[in-house]
C-alpha positions as CSV (number, residue, x, y, z in Angstrom):
1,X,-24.8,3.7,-2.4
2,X,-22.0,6.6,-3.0
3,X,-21.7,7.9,-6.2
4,X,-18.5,6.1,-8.0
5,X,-15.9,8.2,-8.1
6,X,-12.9,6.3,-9.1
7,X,-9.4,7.7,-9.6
8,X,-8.5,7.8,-13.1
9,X,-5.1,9.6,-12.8
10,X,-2.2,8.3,-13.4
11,X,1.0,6.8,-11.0
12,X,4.5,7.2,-12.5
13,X,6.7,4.3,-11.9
14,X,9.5,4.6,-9.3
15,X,12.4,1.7,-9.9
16,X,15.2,0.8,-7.9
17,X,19.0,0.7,-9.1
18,X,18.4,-2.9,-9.4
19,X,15.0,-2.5,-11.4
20,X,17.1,-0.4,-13.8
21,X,19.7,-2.4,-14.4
22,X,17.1,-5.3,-15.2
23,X,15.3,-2.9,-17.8
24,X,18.5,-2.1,-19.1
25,X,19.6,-5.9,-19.7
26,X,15.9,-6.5,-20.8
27,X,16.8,-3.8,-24.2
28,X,20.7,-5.6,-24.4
29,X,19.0,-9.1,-24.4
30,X,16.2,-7.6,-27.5
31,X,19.9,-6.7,-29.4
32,X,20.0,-2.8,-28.8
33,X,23.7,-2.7,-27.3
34,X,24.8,-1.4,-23.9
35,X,26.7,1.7,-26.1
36,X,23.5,2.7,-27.9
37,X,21.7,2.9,-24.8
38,X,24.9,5.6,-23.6
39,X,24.6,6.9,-26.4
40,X,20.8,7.2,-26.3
41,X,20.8,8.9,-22.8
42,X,24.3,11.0,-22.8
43,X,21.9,12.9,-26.3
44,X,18.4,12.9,-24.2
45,X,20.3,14.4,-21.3
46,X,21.9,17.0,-23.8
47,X,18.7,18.0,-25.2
48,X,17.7,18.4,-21.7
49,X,20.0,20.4,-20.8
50,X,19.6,22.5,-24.1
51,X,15.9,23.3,-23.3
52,X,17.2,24.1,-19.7
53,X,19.7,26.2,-20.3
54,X,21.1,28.7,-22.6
55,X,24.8,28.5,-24.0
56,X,27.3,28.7,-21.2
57,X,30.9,27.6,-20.8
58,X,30.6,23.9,-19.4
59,X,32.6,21.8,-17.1
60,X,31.4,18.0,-17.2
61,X,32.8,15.9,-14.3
62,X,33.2,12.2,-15.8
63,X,33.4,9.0,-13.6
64,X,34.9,5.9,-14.7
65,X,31.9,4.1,-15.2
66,X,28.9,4.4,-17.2
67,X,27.6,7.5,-15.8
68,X,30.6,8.8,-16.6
69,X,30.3,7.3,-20.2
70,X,26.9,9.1,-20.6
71,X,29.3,12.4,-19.8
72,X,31.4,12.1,-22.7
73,X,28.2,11.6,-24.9
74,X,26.9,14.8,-23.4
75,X,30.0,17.2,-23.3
76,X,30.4,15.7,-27.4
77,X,26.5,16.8,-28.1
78,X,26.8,20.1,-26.4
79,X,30.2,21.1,-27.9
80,X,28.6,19.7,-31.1
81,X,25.4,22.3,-30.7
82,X,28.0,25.1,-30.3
83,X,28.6,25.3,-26.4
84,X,31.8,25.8,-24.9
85,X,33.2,22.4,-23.2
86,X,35.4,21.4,-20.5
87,X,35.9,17.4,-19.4
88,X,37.2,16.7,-16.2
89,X,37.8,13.0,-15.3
90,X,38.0,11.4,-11.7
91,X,39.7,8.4,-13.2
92,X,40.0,6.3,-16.4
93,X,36.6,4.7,-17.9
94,X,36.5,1.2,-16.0
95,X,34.1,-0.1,-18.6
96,X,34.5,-0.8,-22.3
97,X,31.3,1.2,-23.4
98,X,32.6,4.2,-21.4
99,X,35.8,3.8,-22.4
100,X,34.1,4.2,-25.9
101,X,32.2,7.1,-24.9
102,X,35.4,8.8,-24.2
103,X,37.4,7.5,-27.4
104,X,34.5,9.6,-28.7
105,X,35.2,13.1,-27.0
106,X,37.5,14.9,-29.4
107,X,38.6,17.3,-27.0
108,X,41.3,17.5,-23.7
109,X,40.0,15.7,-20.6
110,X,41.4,17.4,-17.7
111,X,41.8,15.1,-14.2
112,X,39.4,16.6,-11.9
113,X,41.9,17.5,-8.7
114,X,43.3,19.8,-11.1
115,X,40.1,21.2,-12.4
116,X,40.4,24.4,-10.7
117,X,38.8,26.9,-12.7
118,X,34.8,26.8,-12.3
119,X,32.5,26.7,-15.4
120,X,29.0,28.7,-15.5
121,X,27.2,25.0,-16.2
122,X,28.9,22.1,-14.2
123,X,27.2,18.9,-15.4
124,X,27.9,16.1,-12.9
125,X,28.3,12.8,-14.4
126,X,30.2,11.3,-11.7
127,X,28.4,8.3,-10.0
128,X,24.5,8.3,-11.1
129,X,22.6,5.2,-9.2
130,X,25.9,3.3,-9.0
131,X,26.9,5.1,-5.6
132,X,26.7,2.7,-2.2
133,X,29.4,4.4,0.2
134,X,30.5,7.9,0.7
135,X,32.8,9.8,-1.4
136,X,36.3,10.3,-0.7
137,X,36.4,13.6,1.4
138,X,39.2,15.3,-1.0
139,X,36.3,14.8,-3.6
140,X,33.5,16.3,-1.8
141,X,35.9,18.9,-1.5
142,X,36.9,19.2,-5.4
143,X,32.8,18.6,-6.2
144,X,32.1,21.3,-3.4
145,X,34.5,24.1,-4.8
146,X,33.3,22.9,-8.5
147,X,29.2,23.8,-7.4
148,X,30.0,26.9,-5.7
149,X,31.7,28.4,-8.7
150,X,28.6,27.6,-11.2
151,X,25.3,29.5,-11.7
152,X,23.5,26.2,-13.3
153,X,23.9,22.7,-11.9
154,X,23.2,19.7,-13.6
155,X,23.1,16.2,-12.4
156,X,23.0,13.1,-14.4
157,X,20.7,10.6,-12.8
158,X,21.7,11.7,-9.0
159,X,23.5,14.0,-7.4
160,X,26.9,12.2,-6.6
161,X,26.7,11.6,-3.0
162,X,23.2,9.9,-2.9
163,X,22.1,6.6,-2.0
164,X,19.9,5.4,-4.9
165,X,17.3,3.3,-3.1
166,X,16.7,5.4,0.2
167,X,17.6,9.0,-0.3
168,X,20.3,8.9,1.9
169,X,23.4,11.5,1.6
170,X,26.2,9.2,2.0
171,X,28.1,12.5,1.5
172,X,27.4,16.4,0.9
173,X,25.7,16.6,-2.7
174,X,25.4,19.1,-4.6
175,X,22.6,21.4,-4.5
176,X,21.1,20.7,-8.4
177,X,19.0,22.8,-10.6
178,X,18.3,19.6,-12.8
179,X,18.5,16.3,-12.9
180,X,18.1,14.0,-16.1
181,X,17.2,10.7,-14.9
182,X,16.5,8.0,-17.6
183,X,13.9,5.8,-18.4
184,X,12.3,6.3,-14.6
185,X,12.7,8.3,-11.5
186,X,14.5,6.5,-8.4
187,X,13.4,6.5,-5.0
188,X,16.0,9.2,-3.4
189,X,14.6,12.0,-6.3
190,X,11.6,11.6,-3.9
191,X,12.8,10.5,-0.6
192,X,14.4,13.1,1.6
193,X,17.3,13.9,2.7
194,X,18.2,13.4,-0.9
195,X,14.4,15.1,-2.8
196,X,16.2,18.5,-1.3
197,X,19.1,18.6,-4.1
198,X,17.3,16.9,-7.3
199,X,16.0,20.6,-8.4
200,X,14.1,20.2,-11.5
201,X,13.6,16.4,-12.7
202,X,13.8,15.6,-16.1
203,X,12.7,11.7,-17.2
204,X,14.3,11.4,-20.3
205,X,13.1,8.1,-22.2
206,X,16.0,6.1,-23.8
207,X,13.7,3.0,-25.6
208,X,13.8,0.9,-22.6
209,X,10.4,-1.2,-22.1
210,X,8.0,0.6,-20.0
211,X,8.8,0.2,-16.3
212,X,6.0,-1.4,-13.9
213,X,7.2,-1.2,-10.0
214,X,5.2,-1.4,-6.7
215,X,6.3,1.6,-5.9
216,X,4.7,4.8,-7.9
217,X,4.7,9.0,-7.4
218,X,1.4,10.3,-7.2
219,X,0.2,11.6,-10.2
220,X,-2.8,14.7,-11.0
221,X,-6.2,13.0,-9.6
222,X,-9.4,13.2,-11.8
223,X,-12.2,11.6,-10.4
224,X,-16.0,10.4,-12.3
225,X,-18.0,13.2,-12.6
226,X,-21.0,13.5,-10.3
227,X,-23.9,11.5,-11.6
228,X,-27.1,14.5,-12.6
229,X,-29.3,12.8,-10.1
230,X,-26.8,12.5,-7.5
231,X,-28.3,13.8,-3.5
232,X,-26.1,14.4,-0.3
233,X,-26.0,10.6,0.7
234,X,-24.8,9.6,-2.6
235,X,-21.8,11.9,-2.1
236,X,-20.7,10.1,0.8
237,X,-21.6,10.5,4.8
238,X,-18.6,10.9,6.9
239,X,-18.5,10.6,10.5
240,X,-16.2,12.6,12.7
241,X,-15.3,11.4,16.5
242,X,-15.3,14.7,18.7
243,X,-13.0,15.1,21.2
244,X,-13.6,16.9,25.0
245,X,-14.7,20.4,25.7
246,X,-11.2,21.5,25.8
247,X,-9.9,19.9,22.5
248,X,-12.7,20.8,20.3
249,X,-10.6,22.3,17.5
250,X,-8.8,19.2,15.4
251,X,-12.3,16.9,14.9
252,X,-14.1,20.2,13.5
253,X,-11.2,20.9,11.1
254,X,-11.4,16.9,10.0
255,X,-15.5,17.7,9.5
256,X,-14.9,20.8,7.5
257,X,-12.4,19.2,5.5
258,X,-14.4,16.3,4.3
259,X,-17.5,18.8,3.8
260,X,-15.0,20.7,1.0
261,X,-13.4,17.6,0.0
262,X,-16.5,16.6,-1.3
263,X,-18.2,14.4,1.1
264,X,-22.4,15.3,0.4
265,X,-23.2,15.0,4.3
266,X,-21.1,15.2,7.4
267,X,-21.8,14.4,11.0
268,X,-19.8,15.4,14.2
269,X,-20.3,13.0,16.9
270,X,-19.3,15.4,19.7
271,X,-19.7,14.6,23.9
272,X,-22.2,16.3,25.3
273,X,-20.4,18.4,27.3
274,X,-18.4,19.8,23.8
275,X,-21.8,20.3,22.0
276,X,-22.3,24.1,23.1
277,X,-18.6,24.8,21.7
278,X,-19.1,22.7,18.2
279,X,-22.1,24.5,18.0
280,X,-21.0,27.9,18.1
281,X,-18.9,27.2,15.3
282,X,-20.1,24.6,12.6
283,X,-23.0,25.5,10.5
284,X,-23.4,23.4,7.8
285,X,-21.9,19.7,9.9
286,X,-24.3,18.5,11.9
287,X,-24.0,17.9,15.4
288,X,-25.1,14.5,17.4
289,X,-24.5,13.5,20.7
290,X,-22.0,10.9,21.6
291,X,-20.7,10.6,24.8
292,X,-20.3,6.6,24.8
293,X,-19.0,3.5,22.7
294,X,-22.4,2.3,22.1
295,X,-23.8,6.0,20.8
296,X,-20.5,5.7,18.3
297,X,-21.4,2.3,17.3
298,X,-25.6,3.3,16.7
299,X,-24.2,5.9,14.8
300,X,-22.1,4.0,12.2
301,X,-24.4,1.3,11.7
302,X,-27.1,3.5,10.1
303,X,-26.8,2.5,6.6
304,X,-26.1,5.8,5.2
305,X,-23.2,6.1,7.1
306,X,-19.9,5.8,4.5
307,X,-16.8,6.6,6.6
308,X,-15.5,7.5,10.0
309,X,-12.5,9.9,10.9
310,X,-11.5,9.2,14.8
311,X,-8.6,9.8,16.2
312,X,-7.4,13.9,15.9
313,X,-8.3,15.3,19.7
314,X,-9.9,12.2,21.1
315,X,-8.4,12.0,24.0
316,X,-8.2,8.5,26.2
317,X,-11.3,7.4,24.6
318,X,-9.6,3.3,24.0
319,X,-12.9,2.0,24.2
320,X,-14.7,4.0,21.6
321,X,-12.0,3.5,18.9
322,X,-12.8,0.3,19.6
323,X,-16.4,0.1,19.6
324,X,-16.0,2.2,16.5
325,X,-13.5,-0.4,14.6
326,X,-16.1,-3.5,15.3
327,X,-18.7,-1.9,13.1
328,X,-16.3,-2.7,10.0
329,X,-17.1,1.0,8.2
330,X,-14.3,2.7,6.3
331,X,-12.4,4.2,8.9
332,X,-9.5,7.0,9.1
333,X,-7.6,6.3,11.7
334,X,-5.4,9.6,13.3
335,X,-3.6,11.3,16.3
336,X,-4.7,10.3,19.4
337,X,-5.1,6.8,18.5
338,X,-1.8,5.6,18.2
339,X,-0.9,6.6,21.6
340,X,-3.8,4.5,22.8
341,X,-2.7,1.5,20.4
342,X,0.9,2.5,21.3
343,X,3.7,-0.8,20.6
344,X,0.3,-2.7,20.0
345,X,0.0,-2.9,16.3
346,X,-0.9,-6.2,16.8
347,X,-4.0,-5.7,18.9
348,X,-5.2,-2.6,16.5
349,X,-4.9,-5.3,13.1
350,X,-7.3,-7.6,15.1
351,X,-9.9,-4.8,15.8
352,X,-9.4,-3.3,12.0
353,X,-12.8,-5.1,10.3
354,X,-13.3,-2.7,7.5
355,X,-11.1,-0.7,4.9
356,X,-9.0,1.6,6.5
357,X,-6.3,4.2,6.3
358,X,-3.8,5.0,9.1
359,X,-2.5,8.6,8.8
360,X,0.5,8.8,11.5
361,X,3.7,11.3,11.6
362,X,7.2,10.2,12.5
363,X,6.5,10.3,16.1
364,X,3.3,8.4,15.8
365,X,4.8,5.9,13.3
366,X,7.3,4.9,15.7
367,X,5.1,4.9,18.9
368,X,2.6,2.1,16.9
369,X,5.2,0.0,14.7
370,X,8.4,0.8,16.8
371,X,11.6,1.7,15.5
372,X,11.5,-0.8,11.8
373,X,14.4,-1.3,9.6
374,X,15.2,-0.1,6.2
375,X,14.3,2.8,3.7
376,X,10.9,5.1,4.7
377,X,9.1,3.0,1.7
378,X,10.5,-0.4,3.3
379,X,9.1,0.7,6.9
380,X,5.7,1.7,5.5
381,X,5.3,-1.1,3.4
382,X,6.3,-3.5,6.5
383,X,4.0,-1.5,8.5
384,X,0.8,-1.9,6.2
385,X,1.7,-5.6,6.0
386,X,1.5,-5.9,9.5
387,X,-1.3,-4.1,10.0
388,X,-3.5,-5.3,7.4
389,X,-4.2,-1.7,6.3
390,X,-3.1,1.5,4.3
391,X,-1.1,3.3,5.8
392,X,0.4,7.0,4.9
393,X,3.5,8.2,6.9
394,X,3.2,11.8,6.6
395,X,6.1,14.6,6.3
396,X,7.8,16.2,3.0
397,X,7.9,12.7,1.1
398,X,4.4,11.3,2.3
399,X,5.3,7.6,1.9
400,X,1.7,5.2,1.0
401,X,1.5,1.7,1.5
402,X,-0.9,-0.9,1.0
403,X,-1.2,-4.4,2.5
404,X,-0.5,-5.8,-0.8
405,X,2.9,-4.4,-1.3
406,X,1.5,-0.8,-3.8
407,X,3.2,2.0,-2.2
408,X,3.3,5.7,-3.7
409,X,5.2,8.5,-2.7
410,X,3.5,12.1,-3.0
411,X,6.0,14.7,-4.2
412,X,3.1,17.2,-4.6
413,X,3.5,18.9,-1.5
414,X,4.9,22.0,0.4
415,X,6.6,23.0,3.7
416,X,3.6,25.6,4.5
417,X,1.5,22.4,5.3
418,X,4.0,22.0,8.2
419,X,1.4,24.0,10.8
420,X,-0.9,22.1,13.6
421,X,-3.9,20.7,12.4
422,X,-2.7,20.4,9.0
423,X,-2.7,17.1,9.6
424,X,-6.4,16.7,10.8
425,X,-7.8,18.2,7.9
426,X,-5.6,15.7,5.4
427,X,-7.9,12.8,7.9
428,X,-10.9,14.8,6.9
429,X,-10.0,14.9,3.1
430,X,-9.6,10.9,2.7
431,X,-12.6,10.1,5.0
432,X,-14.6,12.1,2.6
433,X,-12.8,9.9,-0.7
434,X,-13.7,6.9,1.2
435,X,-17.5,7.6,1.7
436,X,-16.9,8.2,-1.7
437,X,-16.5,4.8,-2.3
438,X,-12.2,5.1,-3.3
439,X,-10.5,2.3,-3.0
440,X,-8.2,3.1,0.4
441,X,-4.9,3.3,-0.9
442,X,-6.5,5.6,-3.9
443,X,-8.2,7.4,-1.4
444,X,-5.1,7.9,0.7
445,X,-3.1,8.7,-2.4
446,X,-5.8,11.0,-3.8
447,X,-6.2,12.7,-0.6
448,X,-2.4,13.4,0.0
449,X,-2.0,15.4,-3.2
450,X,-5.4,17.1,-2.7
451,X,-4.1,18.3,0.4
452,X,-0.6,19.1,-0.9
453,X,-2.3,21.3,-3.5
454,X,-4.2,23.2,-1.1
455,X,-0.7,23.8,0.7
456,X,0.9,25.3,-2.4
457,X,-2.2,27.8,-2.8
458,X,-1.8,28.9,0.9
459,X,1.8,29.7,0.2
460,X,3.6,31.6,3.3
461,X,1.3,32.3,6.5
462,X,-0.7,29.6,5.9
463,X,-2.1,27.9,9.2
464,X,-4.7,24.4,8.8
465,X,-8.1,26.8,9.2
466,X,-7.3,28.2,5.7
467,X,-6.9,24.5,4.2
468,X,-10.6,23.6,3.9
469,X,-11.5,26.3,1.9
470,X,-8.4,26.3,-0.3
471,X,-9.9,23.1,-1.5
472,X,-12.8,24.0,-3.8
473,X,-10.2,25.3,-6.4
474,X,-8.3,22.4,-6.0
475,X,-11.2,20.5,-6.8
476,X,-12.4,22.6,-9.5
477,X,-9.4,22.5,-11.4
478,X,-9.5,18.6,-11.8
479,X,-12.7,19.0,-13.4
């Protein structure tokens, strides 16, 4: 058996404009009333913005609903702290505790087509999650000309000009520095095209009840310590497939991956005709010889074996990924294979017999599932559903999704991981969590941020061969 290593680090919750308002009723219905919970989160956002920022003159953009409520609680706290105010107002409040909030501003509001003169901080209090359709295009222009004129920009919940649930620019938003969102982050401070113009997030707590949601961001893994009696096996076995002669490359830099990652023993299964080339270039993975279904089956039924990575370089080797699937091992499942499964989700769910995690790309996503409706987190989750199996749609807002509807998005990542083969080493990482014995959608999880870590070491010039040996510091500073 593997030693346990179990993820002990903590998801953050990740609620939906609906979700909020529910947590939000939840407080009204326990008797705290809708204008102490303004009041609550225009002073967090204030503070916020106080430990952000130093002094400036300030322009805060109002809307006429509660977003805009929470505006006139924040320009009163800053002009109370000292800072120089400005209120600009896209309409009269529309609500009675906004309208409130802005009986409270003791100062001139401005209406916002005639704010012309910028302001070092603009604090945009416009719309928050209550946006669903584009702005009018004067505005974008007003909000454009506003941004451009500030140094520091400061959203309140969302950029205006951001769908809430998908992270979908309904209109141009405004590049942010920071963004105060209260109680809990929303999908589109995660989801891209939106993630691009949060900035800095802020969760400021306003006395709601914790949230609980499906959907979670990553948080820092920690993992069991090793036991003192621990031996290679224990630490997990993983099993690469090899691809041809010619496309030696991606299954070596899954094997070295899982070797750093942690896994105590790691096996290419390499064609004979691709052994010389392995050879000259893996030391410490050990090479076997596997040149049919049945030497890939043999292979995973020894009982040390933990996990399998097939898939990055295979080539049109249908047949083994099959043979390979029927043993029922923890499997990662990459590349190559969902052009060989391609619009046949169906027939890969009925070979799945074991845990396993599916690692595609945009391309390979649609090629497998087709084209699915809704939000990225909606298509992954309908995807794992389907497929009876975790699957992790990779890019700058890695989506995860389980069969049972928990889905994570990792927002601990970076553009230098955007190099070939980065993605075969990520397979190599969460084959070695899952001879580990990791749950797959902890493993998968685990694995993205691991590898998103080892991206933000590499920095600039980073290609995938520096990524396995990024990760021992990774590693070393979870312990």
């Amino acid at each position: 058996m593997p030693d346990s290593s179990p993820l002990t680090g903590g998801h953050r919750p990740i609620v939906t404009a609906a979700e909020m308002r529910a947590l939000e009723a939840a407080a009204i219905a326990q008797g705290v009333s809708e204008f102490e919970l303004m009041a609550r989160a225009g002073h967090a956002a204030a503070r916020a913005i106080i430990a952000y920022a130093a002094p400036a003159d300030t322009l805060v953009l109002c809307g006429p609903g509660n977003n805009g409520g929470d505006g006139y609680v924040i320009a009163l706290a800053l002009a109370e702290a000292g800072w120089p105010v400005r209120v600009a107002a896209l309409a009269p409040s529309g609500t009675d505790t906004a309208r409130q909030a802005a009986e409270g501003w003791t100062g001139p509001v401005e209406t916002l087509d005639k704010a012309t003169a910028p302001a070092s901080l603009l604090v945009d209090a416009l719309f928050g999650i209550g946006l669903t359709r584009p702005l009018d295009g004067r505005l974008s222009a007003i909000l454009a000309r506003l941004g451009e004129g500030a140094g520091t920009r400061v959203a309140i919940d969302l950029p205006s000009g951001v769908a809430t649930d998908d992270g979908a620019c309904l209109s141009p938003p405004l590049a942010c520095d920071l963004c105060i969102s209260f109680g809990a982050a929303k999908p589109a401070h995660y989801l891209h095209p939106a993630a691009a113009h949060v900035g800095r997030l802020v969760i400021a707590p306003i006395g709601l009840a914790p949230a609980h949601s499906d959907l979670t961001v990553i948080g820092k893994p920690r993992f069991a310590a090793l036991d003192a009696d621990t031996h290679k096996y224990r630490r997990g076995h993983v099993l690469v497939v090899g691809g041809p002669a010619h496309a030696t490359g991606a299954a070596r830099l899954a094997a070295l991956a899982a070797q750093r990652a942690g896994a105590g023993y790691v096996t290419l299964l390499s064609p004979s005709a691709a052994l010389a080339a392995n050879a000259a270039q893996l030391t410490g993975v050990v090479l076997a010889e596997a040149d049919t279904p049945r030497d890939i089956a043999k292979a995973l039924a020894e009982p040390r074996a933990g996990a399998l990575v097939i898939g990055p370089a295979l080539g049109p080797e249908r047949h083994k990924v099959i043979a390979a699937l029927e043993v029922g091992k923890p499997v990662v499942l990459d590349a190559d294979v969902f052009t060989l499964f391609a619009n046949d989700a169906a027939g890969l769910a009925k070979l799945i017999a074991g845990p396993a995690v599916l690692t595609p790309h945009d391309g390979e996503f649609v090629r497998l599932f087709g084209d699915l409706p809704g939000s990225k987190v909606e298509r992954v989750c309908a995807a794992a559903a389907r497929i009876g199996a975790v699957v992790l749609l990779k890019g700058p807002d890695t989506v995860i999704a389980a069969p049972d509807g928990r889905a994570a998005i990792n927002a601990h990542a970076s553009s230098a991981l955007a190099t070939a083969g980065s993605g075969d080493v990520l397979a190599g990482i969460i084959g070695a969590l899952l001879a580990r014995g990791l749950d797959p959608f902890e493993a998968a999880c685990a694995g993205a941020w691991l590898h998103g870590d080892a991206g933000q070491r590499g920095g600039a010039g980073l290609i995938a061969e520096d990524l396995p040996g990024l990760l021992p510091a990774v590693l070393a500073d979870l312990a």
